[in-house]
C-alpha positions in Angstrom: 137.4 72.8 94.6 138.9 69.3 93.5 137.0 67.5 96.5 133.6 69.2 95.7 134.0 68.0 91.9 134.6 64.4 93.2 131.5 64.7 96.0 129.3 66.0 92.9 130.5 62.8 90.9 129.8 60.5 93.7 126.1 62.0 94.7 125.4 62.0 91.1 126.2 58.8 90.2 124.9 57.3 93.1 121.5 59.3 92.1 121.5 57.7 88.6 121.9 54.2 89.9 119.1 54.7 92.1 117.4 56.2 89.4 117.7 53.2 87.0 116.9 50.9 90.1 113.7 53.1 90.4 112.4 53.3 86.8 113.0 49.3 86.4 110.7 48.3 90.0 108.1 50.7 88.0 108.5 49.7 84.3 108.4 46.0 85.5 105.1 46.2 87.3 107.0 45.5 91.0 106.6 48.7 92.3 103.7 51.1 91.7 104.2 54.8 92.3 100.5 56.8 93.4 99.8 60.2 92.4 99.4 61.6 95.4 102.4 62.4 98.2 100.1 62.7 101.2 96.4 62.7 101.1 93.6 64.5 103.6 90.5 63.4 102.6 89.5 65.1 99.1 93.2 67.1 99.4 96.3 65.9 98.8 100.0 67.4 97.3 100.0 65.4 94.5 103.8 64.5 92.5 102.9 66.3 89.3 102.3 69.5 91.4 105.8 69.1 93.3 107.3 68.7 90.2 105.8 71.2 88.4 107.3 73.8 91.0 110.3 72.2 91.6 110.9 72.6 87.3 109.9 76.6 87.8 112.2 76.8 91.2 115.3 75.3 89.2 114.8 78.0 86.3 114.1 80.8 89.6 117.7 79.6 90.4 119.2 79.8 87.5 117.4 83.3 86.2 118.4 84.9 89.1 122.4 84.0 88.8 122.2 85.0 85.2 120.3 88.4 86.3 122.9 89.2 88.9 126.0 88.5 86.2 124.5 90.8 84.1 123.7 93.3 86.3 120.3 93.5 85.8 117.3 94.2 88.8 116.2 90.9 90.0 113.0 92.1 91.8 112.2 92.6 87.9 112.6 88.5 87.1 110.7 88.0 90.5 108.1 90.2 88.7 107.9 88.4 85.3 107.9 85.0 86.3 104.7 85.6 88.5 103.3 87.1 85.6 104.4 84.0 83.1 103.4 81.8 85.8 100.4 83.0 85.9 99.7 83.8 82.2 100.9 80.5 81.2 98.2 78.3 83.7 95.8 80.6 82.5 97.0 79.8 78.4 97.7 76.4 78.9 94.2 75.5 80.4 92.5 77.9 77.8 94.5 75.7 74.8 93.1 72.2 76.8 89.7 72.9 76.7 89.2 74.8 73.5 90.8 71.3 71.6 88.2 69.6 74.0 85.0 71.7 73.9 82.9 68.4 72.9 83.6 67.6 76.9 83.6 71.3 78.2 80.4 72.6 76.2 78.1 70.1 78.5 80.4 70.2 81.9 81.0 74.0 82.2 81.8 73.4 85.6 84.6 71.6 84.5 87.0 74.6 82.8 88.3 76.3 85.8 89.1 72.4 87.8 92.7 72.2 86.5 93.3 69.8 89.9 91.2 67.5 87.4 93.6 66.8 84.9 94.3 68.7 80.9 96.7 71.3 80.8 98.9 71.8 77.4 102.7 72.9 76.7 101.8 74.7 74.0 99.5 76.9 75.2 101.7 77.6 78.9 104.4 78.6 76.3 102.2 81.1 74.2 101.2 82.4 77.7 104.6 82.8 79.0 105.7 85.3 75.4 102.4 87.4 75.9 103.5 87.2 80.0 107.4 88.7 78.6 105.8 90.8 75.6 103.8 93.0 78.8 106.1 93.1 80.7 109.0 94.8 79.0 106.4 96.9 77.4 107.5 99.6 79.7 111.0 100.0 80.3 113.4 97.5 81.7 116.7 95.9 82.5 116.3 93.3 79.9 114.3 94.1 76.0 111.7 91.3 75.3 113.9 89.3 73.0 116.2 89.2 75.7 114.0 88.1 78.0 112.3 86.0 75.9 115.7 84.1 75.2 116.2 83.6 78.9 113.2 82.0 79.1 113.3 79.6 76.1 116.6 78.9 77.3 115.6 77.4 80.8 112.0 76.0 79.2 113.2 72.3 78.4 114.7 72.4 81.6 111.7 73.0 83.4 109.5 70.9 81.0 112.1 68.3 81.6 112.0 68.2 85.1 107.8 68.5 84.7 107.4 65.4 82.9 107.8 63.3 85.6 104.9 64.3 86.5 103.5 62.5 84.4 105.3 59.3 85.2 103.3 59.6 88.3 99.8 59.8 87.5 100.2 57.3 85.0 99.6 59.4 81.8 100.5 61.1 78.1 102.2 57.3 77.8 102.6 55.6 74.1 101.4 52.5 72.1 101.8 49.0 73.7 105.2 47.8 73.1 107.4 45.1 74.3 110.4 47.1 73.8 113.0 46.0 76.5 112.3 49.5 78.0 108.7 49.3 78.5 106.6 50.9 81.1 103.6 48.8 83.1 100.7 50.7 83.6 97.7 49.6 86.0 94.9 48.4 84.7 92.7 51.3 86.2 94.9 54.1 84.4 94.9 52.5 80.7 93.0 54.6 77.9 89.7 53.1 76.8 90.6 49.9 74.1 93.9 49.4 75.7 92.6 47.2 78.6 94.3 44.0 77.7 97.9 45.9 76.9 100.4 46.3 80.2 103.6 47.5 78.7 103.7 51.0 76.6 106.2 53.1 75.4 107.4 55.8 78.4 106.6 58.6 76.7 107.2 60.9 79.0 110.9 59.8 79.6 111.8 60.6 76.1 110.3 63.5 76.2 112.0 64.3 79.8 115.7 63.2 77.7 114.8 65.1 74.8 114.1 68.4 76.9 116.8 67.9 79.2 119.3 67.7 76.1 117.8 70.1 75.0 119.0 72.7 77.8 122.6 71.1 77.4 122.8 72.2 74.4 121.2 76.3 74.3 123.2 76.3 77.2 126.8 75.5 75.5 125.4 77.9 72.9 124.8 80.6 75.4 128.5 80.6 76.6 130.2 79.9 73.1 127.5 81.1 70.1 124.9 83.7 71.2 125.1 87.0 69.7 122.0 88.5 69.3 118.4 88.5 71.0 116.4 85.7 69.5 119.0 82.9 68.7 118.2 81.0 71.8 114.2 81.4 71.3 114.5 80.4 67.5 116.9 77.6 68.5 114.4 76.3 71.1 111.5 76.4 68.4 113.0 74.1 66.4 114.9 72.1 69.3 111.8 71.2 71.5 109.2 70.9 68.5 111.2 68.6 66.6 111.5 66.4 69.5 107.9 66.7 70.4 106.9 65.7 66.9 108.3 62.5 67.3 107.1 61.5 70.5 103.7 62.7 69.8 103.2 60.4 67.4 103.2 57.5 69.9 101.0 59.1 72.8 97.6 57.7 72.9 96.1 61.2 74.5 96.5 63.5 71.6 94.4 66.7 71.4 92.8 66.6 67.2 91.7 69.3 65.1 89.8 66.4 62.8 92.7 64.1 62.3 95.6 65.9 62.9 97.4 65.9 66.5 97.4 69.7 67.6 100.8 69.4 69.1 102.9 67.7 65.8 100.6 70.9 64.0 101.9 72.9 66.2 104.9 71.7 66.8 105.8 71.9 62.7 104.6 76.1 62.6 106.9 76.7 65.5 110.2 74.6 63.2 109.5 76.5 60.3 109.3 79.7 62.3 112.1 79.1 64.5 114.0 77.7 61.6 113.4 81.1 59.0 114.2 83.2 62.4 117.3 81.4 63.5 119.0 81.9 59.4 117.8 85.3 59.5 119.7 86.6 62.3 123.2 84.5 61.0 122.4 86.0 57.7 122.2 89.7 59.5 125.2 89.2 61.9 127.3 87.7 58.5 126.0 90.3 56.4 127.5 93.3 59.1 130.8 90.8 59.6 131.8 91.3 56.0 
């Protein structure tokens, strides 16, 4: 046991410098990283895609240990996820286009091609709790709340381990800054009237922090703190959308409605919600303590 705690120190360590050596060749303009892994022609497996299911396979992991400890059917997680996978494309496309129906209206064409580009967080999330909400409609090993917490709980991991996609195709990056942390990006991936900039904020690596911080710490709440169905889901409303808020206000891609950025609206609804939620259930479980 003691010799496969010091080999997990050593590969991960090793991983991090490699990491940091990686980020600075990019961030510095040495090295530039392309979207694509391999390439036929029109097709290609592109990073974000990888990424994408490698964040969803880490939670499958995960889900599936926490399913077996508490005893509950695992052909039923293997059910829900294809559901929430599914539901939350479908939702998180839907959110995209409806925030940019100016575009959409005169390329129709356009809604379906998600291998284009827009997809939204926010809408894959409402997807995924209509995806849980239907599926323990009937009877299962886990209520809705419960599985609703499982899934909020493993989220920012999954988001975490997503944003790198970004990172790849060169996108949802800041302002220009000349921060000693700033990220080059070529000249054909900067947003129109941002031409003569080459250094912007990495957006998408605070973001990646944030959310991977984020699982840290519902995590130590899950083995110390949780009580009752809905902690972790209230805890991750305010969690991931005060984190969001902040680093929304430096992307340059924003979706509006008029002049406010959808996510930071969003993003506020979900704090106050999660917030009232999370004091509600303390105030219930105090309430029955005394």
């Amino acid at each position: 046991m003691e010799r496969k705690k010091w080999l997990l120190i050593v590969v991960g360590t090793v991983f991090l410098a490699f990491l940091i050596w990686f980020l600075y060749m990019n961030f510095t303009g040495r090295v530039i990283v392309k979207p694509f892994i391999i390439r036929f022609g029109r097709f290609g497996i592109k990073w974000y895609s990888v990424l994408i299911a490698s964040g969803i396979l880490t939670d499958y992991i995960i889900a599936r240990r926490y399913f077996k400890k508490r005893g509950w059917k695992t052909e039923e997680l293997d059910e829900a996820l294809l559901f929430g996978v599914v539901l939350g494309i479908v939702f998180a496309r839907a959110y995209y286009v409806i925030f940019q129906w100016d575009y959409f209206k005169n390329h129709p064409a356009e809604i379906y091609k998600t291998w284009h580009g827009g997809i939204a967080i926010h809408g894959g999330i409402l997807g995924a709790i209509l995806a849980v909400w239907l599926y323990t409609r009937k009877k299962r090993s886990f209520t809705f709340l419960e599985g609703l917490d499982i899934a909020s709980w493993l989220f920012p991991l999954a988001q975490g381990i997503g944003r790198w996609g970004n990172f790849f195709n060169h996108e949802a990056y800041g302002t220009p800054t000349n921060l000693p942390w700033k990220m080059f990006i070529p000249l054909a991936y900067r947003m129109p009237g941002y031409e003569k900039y080459s250094y912007f904020h990495p957006t998408f690596l605070y973001e990646s922090i944030w959310d991977i911080s984020s699982f840290i710490l519902l995590s130590f709440y899950m083995k110390s703190s949780y009580k009752k169905p809905g902690e972790i889901t209230a805890l991750y409303l305010v969690l991931y959308s005060l984190g969001r808020i902040m680093v929304e206000g430096l992307r340059l891609d924003s979706l509006y409605f008029g002049t406010i950025r959808v996510a930071q609206l969003f993003s506020a609804v979900a704090i106050f919600i999660g917030g009232l939620w999370y004091l509600k259930l303390v105030e219930k479980d105090e309430t029955v303590s005394n």
